[in-house]
C-alpha positions as CSV (number, residue, x, y, z in Angstrom):
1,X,14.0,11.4,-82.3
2,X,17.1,11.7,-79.6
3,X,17.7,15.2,-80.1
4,X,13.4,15.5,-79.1
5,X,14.2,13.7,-76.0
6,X,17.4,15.7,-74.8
7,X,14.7,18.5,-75.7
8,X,12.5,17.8,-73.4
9,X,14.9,16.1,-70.7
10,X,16.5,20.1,-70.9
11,X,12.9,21.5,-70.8
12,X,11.9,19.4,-67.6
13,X,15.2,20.3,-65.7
14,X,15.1,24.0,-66.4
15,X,11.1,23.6,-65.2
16,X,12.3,21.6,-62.0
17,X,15.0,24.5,-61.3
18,X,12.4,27.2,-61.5
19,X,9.8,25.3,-59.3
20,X,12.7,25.1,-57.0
21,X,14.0,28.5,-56.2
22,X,10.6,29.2,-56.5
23,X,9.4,27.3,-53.5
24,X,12.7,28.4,-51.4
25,X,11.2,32.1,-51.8
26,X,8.3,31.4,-50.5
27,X,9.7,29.6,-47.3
28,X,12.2,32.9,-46.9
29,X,9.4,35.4,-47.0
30,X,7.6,32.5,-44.6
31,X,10.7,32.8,-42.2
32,X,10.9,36.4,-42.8
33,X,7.4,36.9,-41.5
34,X,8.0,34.8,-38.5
35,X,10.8,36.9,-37.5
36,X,8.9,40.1,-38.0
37,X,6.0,38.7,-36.0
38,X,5.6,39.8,-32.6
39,X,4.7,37.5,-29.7
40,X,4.4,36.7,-26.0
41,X,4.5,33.2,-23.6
42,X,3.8,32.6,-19.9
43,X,6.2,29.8,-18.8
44,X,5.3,28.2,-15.8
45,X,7.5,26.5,-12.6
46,X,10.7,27.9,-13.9
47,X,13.2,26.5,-10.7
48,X,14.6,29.6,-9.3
49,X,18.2,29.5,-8.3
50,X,19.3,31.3,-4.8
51,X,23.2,32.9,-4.8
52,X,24.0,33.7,-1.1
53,X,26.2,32.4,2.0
54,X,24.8,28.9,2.3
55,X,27.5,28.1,5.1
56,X,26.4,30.4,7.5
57,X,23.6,31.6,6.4
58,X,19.8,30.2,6.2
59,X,17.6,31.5,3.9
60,X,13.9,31.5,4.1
61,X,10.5,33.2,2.5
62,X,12.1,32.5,-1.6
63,X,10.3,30.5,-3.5
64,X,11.4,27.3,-4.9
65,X,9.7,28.6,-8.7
66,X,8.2,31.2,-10.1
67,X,6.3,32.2,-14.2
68,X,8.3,34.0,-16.5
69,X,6.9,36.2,-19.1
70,X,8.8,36.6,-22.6
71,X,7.9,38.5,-25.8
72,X,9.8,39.1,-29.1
73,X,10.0,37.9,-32.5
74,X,7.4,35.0,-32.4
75,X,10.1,32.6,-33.6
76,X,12.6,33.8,-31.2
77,X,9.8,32.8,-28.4
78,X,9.0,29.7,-29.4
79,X,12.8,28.8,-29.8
80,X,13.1,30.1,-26.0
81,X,9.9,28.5,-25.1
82,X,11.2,24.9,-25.7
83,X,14.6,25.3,-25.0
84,X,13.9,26.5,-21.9
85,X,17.5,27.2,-21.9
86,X,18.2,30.2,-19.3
87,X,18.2,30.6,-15.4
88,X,16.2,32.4,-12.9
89,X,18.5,33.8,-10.2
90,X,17.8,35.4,-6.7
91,X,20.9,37.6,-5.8
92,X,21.3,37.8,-2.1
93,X,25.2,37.3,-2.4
94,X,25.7,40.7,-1.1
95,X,23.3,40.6,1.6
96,X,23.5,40.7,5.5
97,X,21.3,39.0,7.9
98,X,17.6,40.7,7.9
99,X,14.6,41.1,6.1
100,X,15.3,41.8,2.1
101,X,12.8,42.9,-0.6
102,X,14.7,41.7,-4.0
103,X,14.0,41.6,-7.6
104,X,14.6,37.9,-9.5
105,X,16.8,38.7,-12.1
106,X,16.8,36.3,-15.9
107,X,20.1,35.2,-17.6
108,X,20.7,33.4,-20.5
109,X,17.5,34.9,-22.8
110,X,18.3,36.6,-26.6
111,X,18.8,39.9,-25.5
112,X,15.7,40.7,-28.3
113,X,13.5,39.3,-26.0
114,X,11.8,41.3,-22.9
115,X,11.1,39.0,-20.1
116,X,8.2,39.9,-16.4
117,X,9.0,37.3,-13.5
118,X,5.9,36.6,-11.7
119,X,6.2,37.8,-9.1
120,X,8.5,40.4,-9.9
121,X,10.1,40.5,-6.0
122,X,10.6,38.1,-3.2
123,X,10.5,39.4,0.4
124,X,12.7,37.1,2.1
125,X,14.6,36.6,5.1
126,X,18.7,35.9,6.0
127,X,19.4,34.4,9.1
128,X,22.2,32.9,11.3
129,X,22.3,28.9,10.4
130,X,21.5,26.9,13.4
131,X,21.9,23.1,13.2
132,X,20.2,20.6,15.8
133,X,19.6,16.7,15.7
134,X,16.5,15.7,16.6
135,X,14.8,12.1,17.4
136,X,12.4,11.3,14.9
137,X,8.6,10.2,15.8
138,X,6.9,8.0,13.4
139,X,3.2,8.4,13.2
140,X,0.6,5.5,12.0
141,X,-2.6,6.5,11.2
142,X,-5.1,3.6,13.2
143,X,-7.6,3.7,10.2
144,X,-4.9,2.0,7.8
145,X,-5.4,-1.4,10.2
146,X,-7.4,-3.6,8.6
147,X,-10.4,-5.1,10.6
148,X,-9.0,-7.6,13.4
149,X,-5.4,-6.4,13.6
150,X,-3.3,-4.2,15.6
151,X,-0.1,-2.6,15.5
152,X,2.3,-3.8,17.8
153,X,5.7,-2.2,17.4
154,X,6.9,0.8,14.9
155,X,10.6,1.9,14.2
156,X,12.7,4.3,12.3
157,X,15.5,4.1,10.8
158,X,17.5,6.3,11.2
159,X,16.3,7.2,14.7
160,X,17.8,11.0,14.0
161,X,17.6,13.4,11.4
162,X,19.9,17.0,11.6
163,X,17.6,20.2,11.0
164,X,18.7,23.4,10.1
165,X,17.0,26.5,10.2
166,X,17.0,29.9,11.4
167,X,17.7,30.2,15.3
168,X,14.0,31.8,15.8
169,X,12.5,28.4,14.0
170,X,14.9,25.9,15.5
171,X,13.8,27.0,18.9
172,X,10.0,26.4,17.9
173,X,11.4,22.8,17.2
174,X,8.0,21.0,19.3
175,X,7.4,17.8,17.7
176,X,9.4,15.5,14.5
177,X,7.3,13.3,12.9
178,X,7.3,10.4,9.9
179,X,4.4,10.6,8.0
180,X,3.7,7.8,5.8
181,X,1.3,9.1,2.9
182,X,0.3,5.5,1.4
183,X,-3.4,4.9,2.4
184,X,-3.3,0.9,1.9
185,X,-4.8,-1.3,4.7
186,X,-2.6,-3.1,7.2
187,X,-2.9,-6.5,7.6
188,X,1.2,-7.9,7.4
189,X,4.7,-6.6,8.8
190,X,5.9,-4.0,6.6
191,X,8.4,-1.1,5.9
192,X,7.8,1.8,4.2
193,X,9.5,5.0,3.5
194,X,8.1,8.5,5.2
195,X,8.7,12.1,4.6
196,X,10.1,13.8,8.1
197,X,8.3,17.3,8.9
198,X,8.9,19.7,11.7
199,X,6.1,21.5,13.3
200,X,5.8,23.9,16.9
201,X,3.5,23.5,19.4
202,X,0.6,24.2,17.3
203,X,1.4,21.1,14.3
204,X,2.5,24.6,12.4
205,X,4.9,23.1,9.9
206,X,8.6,25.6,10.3
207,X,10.6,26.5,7.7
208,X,13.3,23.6,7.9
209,X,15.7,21.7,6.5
210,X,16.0,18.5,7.4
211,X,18.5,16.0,6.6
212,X,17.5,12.7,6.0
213,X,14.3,14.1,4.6
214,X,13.1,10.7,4.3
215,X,13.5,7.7,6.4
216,X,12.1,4.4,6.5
217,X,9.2,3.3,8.6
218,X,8.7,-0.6,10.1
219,X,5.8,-1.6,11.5
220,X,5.2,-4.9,12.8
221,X,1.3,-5.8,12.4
222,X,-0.7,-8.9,13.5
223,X,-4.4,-9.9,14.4
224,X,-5.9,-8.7,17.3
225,X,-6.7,-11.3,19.9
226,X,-7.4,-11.7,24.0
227,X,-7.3,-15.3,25.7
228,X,-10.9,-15.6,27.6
229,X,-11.6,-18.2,30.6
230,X,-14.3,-20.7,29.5
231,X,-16.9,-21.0,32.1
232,X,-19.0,-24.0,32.3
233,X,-23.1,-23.0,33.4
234,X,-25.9,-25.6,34.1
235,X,-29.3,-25.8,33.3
236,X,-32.1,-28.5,34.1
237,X,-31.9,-30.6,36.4
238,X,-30.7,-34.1,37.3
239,X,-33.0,-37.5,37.9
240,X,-33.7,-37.4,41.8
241,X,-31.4,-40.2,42.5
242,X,-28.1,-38.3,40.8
243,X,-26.0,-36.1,42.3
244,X,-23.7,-33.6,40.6
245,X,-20.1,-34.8,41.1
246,X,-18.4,-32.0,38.9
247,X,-17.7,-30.4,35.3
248,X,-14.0,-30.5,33.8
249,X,-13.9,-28.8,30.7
250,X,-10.3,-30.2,28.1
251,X,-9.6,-26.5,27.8
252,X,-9.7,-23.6,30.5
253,X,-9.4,-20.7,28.3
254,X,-9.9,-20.2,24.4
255,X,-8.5,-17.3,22.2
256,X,-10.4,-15.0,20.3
257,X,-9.7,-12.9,17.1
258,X,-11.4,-9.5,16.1
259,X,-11.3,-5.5,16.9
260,X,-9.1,-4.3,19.7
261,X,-12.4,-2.2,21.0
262,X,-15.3,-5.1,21.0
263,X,-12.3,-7.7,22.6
264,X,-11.6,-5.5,25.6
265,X,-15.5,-5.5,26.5
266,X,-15.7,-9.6,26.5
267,X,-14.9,-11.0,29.5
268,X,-15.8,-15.1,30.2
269,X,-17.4,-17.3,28.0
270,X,-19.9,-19.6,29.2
271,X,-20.2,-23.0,27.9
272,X,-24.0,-24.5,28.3
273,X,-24.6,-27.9,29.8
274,X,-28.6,-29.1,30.2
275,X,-28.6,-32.0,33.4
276,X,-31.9,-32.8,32.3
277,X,-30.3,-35.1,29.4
278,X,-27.3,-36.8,32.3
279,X,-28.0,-39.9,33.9
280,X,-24.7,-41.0,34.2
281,X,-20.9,-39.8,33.6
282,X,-21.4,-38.2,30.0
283,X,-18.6,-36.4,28.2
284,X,-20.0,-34.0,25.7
285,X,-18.3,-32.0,22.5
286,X,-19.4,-28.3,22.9
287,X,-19.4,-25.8,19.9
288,X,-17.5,-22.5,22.2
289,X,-19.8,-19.7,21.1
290,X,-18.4,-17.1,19.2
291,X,-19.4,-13.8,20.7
292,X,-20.7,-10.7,18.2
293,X,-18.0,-8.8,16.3
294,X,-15.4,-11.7,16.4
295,X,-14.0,-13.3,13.5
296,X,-12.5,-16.0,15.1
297,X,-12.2,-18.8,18.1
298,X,-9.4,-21.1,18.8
299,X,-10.5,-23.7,19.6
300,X,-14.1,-23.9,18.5
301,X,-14.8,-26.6,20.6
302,X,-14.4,-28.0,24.1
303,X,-14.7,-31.2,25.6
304,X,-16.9,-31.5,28.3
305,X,-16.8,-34.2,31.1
306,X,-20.1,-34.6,33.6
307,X,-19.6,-36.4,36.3
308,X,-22.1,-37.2,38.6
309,X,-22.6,-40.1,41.4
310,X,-26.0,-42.4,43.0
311,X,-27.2,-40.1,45.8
């Protein structure tokens, strides 16, 4: 009875050892098809790096990434594919000032791969390096004020950024501006940060460097408002034996609260008092009336004193 069961315990393990080496073949002749399999990738953005004189010289027209095509063995790709391990160079190292046609050139790829750049040049441009420091404008779109407030005071900080550039687009240097790309309604003091651009006479954007490329926007917000004389207007008339003495109102002026455009087309507000309901000194409470398009009046009511005397 043991020396069945060290039988088959022998049987099984000699089994096991076949299945095993078995199964290990298969995945060779799996890996050795992959090897012998040919294949091809596009891989896109692929940061391009730029060898040249950076101290005195500005380069322009190169762009900032280009596709790269490789082929091979398919697992060779794949490996290269999600590595992403090599670099993308332009040479320009060797290069005077002028207009260049050059190839991009790939390093760091198995050498049994073939690689295209896309594009396969750059025409680009060397130029003197000019530096300038220029005052920085920032610019606040009017529609991002929400309803009934206006902006009253915007600053940057810092007031100066250095650009650098070719001398032909430094001396097209026309305006600096901070433009703020969030879209959200106005209604508080707030800061926010802005990206600088550099444009000629035309809002054409140069090709600039400019350092801080950022900077940070304040803008001091509150409601809109305009201070109004109040105006006091009769109608009716008084009892025969009643003379009108005079109208003081408790407040001369009230403040009102809305859009900047309909405020600046309001000019007094009349406050109504009927002399056919006097027959003696009367003081009145008087709702101000709040004119169209305005959100708000301060005060929204006036005290109104009739006098008025025994002819």
């Amino acid at each position: 009875m043991l020396e069945s069961k060290w039988g088959l315990r022998i049987i099984s393990f000699v089994l096991a050892l076949v299945l095993f080496l078995s199964v290990n073949d298969i995945f060779n002749v799996v890996s050795q098809e992959q090897l012998s399999q040919e294949d091809s990738v596009i891989i896109r953005d692929v940061p391009v790096e730029t060898v040249y004189d950076k101290t005195n010289l500005y380069l322009s027209g190169a762009p900032q990434t280009v596709d790269v095509k490789i082929a091979g063995p398919q697992a060779i790709v794949k490996t290269a594919e999600s590595m992403q391990d090599f670099n993308v160079k332009l040479d320009l190292s060797r290069d005077l000032v002028g207009d260049h046609k050059k190839k991009f050139k790939v390093e760091g790829l198995s050498d049994k791969l073939d690689y295209e750049v896309i594009p396969e040049t750059a025409n680009i441009t060397l130029a003197e390096k000019v530096s300038v420091t220029n005052t920085v404008e920032a610019e606040v779109n009017p529609g991002r004020l929400a309803t009934g407030y206006e902006l009253i005071e915007k600053k940057v900080d810092p007031t100066q950024v250095t650009i650098t550039g070719s001398s032909d687009e430094i001396a097209k240097v026309a305006y600096v501006k901070a433009t703020l790309n969030d879209n959200t309604k106005l209604s508080e003091s707030t800061t926010e940060e802005a990206e600088v651009g550099v444009f000629d006479n035309n809002l054409n954007k140069l090709d600039v460097t400019v350092k801080p490329a950022k900077v940070k926007v304040m803008m001091e917000v509150q409601p809109s408002f305009k201070f109004v004389k109040l105006v006091p207007v009769t109608t009716g008339t008084l009892p025969a034996d009643l003379k009108l003495e005079g109208i003081t109102l408790s407040v001369e002026e009230a403040k009102l609260q809305g859009k900047r455009s309909v405020l600046d087309g309001i000019g007094d507000i009349e406050i109504a008092i009927n002399l056919d309901t006097i027959t003696t000194d009367t003081t009145l409470d008087k709702q101000i009336p709040l004119p169209g398009d305005v959100s708000k009046v301060d005060p929204d009511k006036v005290t109104v004193k009739v006098d008025v005397s025994k002819k």
